[in-house]
Structure formats: structure tokens, C-alpha cells
C-alpha positions in Angstrom: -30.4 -26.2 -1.5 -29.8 -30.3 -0.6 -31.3 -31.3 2.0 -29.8 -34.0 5.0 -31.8 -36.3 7.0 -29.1 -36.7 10.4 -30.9 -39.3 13.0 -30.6 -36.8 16.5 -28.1 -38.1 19.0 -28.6 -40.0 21.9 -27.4 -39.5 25.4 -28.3 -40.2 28.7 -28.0 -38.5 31.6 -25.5 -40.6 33.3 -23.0 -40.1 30.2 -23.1 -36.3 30.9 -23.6 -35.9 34.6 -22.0 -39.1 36.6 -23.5 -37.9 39.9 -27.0 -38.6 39.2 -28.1 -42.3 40.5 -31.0 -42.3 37.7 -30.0 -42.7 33.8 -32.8 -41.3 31.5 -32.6 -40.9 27.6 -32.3 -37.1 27.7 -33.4 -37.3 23.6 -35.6 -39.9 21.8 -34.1 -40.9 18.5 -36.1 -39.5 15.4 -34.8 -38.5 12.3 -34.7 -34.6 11.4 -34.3 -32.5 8.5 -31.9 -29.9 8.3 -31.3 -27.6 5.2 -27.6 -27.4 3.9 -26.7 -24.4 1.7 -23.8 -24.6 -0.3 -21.2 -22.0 1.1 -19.5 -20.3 -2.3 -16.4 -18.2 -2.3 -16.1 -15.9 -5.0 -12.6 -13.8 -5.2 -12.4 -10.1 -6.6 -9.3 -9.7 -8.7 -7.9 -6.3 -8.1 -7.4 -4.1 -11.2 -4.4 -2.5 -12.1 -4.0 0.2 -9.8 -5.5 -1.4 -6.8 -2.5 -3.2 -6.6 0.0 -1.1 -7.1 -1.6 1.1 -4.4 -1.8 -1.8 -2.3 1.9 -2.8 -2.9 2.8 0.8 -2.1 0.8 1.1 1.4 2.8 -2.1 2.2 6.1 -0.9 1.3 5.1 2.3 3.2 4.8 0.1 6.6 8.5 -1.1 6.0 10.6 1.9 5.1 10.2 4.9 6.9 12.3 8.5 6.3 14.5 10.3 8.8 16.1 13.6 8.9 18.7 11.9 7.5 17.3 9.6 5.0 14.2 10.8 3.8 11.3 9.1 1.8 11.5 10.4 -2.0 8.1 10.4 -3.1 7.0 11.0 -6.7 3.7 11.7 -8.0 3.0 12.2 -11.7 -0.3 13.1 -12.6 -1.0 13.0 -16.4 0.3 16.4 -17.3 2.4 17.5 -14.3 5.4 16.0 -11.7 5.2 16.6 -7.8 8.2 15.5 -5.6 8.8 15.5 -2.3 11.5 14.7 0.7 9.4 13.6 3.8 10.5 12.6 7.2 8.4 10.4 8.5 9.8 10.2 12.1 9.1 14.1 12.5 5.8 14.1 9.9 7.9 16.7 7.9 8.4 17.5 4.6 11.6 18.3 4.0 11.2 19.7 0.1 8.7 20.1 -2.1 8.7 20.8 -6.0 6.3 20.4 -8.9 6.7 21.6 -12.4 4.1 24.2 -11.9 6.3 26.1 -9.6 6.5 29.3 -11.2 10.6 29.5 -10.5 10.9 26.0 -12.0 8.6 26.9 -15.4 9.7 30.5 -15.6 13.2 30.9 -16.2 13.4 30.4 -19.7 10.1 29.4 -20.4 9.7 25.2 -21.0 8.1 21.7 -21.4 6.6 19.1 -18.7 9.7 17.3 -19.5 12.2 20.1 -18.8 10.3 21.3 -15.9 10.7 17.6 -14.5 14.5 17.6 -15.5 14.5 21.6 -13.7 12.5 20.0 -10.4 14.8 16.9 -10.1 18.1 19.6 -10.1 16.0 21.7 -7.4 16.1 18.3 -5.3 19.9 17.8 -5.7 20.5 21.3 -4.5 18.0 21.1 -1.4 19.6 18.1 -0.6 23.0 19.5 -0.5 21.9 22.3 2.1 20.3 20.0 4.2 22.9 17.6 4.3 21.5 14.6 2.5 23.5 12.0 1.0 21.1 9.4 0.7 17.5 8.3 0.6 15.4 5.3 2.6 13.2 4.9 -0.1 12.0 5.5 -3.7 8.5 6.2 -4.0 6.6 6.3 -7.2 3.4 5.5 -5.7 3.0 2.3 -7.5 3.0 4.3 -11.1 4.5 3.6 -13.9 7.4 5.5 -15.6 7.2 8.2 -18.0 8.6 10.5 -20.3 8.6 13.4 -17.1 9.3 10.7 -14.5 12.5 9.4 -16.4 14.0 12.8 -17.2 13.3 13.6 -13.4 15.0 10.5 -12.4 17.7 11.0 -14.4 18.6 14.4 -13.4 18.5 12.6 -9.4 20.6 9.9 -10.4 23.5 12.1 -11.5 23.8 12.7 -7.8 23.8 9.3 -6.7 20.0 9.1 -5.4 19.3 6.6 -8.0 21.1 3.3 -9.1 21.7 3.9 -12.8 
């Protein structure tokens, strides 16, 4: 800690209230120690996927679905793919598929990757029903792509969700 000697400041009466007739010093002049501590500002870098999750809540604020343009979010944990078509507006969600879906892994049994390929076709065809031609926004969560999230997104961008 340093430490400041500051003299105290002198006023009179008369400087702070004009009405009164009489002017006395209010503070006798003496010198007094304060203590000054150091103020230090230490920043916290943000790992890796605090970011990206920040970056996502952000984007999140700006585009919002609608029955007409739903939000496309994609979550890919390390082993499986989840997808879904949510209108914010209403607080629906409008589809919903994951490669453990026992219709999407069944068929002919299949990889992650296929599943993700199968799940990514399921989307195209819900969207056709429900009238969908286009999407408000893409979201991956702030995740990186992958073997499963590339084959899902290619199987999307045949349709036209997706700029190739």
C-alpha cells in the first residue's frame, strides 16, 4: 500500500452558505494520512467453449424461428446427432430426430454416420409436409463440425437448407 499525505481543505462558511453575516474557518488546515490501494484488474480469458456458447446465446437474441422459418438446431454429442425445427414465436418444436431413433437406426441396421445422413433425409421430408422452404437460422450450438454433422448437413443441403 503507498501512502499520501493530502493537507485538508479549507473553507469558510461564507464560501458555502452566503446568508450568514459571520465567516468562520469551518476546517483548520492539518495534514492527514490517507491509505491508497492500488486498484488491479485482472481479465479471465474464456476457454474454448465458453465462447462459442457465448457467441451462440448472442446469435440466439437476433434470429428467432417462425412457423414459417424455423430455427435448425444441431447438437452432436460425441457418439450421437440430435436435430431439431423450433418455432420460437409459438415455443414449438416443430421436428425432432436423433440417430438413436429406433426407425432411423433400424431399417437396415447402420453407423453414427448413416444414421446422421438417415435423420438429415427425415428433416427434408418433415419439412415438405409442413410446408417449409426455408430456415431463419443454422444452429450448431457453437460446435465444431464432424464426420456425423457433415454427412447430416449434406443430406439438408441437397434440399436447399444449406449454402453448398
Amino acid at each position: 500500500m503507498a501512502v499520501a499525505n493530502f493537507p485538508a481543505l479549507q473553507f469558510k462558511t461564507c464560501d458555502i452558505f452566503r446568508s450568514t453575516p459571520k465567516c468562520f474557518k469551518l476546517l483548520p488546515l492539518q495534514k492527514t494520512n490517507l491509505f491508497v490501494k492500488t486498484f488491479v484488474v485482472e481479465a479471465k480469458a474464456n476457454t474454448r467453449t465458453d465462447s462459442a456458447k457465448i457467441r451462440n446465446r448472442r446469435m440466439l437474441k437476433k434470429f428467432n424461428g417462425t412457423p414459417r422459418r424455423p430455427r435448425l438446431s444441431v447438437f452432436c454429442s460425441e457418439k450421437q446427432l440430435y436435430a431439431m425445427l423450433v418455432d420460437d414465436k409459438n415455443k414449438k418444436c416443430l421436428f425432432y430426430g436423433s440417430t438413436l431413433q429406433k426407425s432411423i437406426r433400424d431399417d437396415p441396421t447402420c453407423t453414427t454416420i448413416d444414421a446422421a445422413k438417415r435423420v438429415g433425409e427425415e428433416l427434408v421430408k418433415a419439412c415438405t409436409d409442413l410446408n417449409i422452404n426455408e430456415i431463419s437460422y443454422y444452429d450448431r450450438n457453437g460446435f465444431a463440425r464432424g464426420e456425423r454433422m457433415q454427412a447430416f448437413e449434406i443430406a439438408i443441403s441437397n434440399y436447399g437448407f444449406l449454402p453448398t
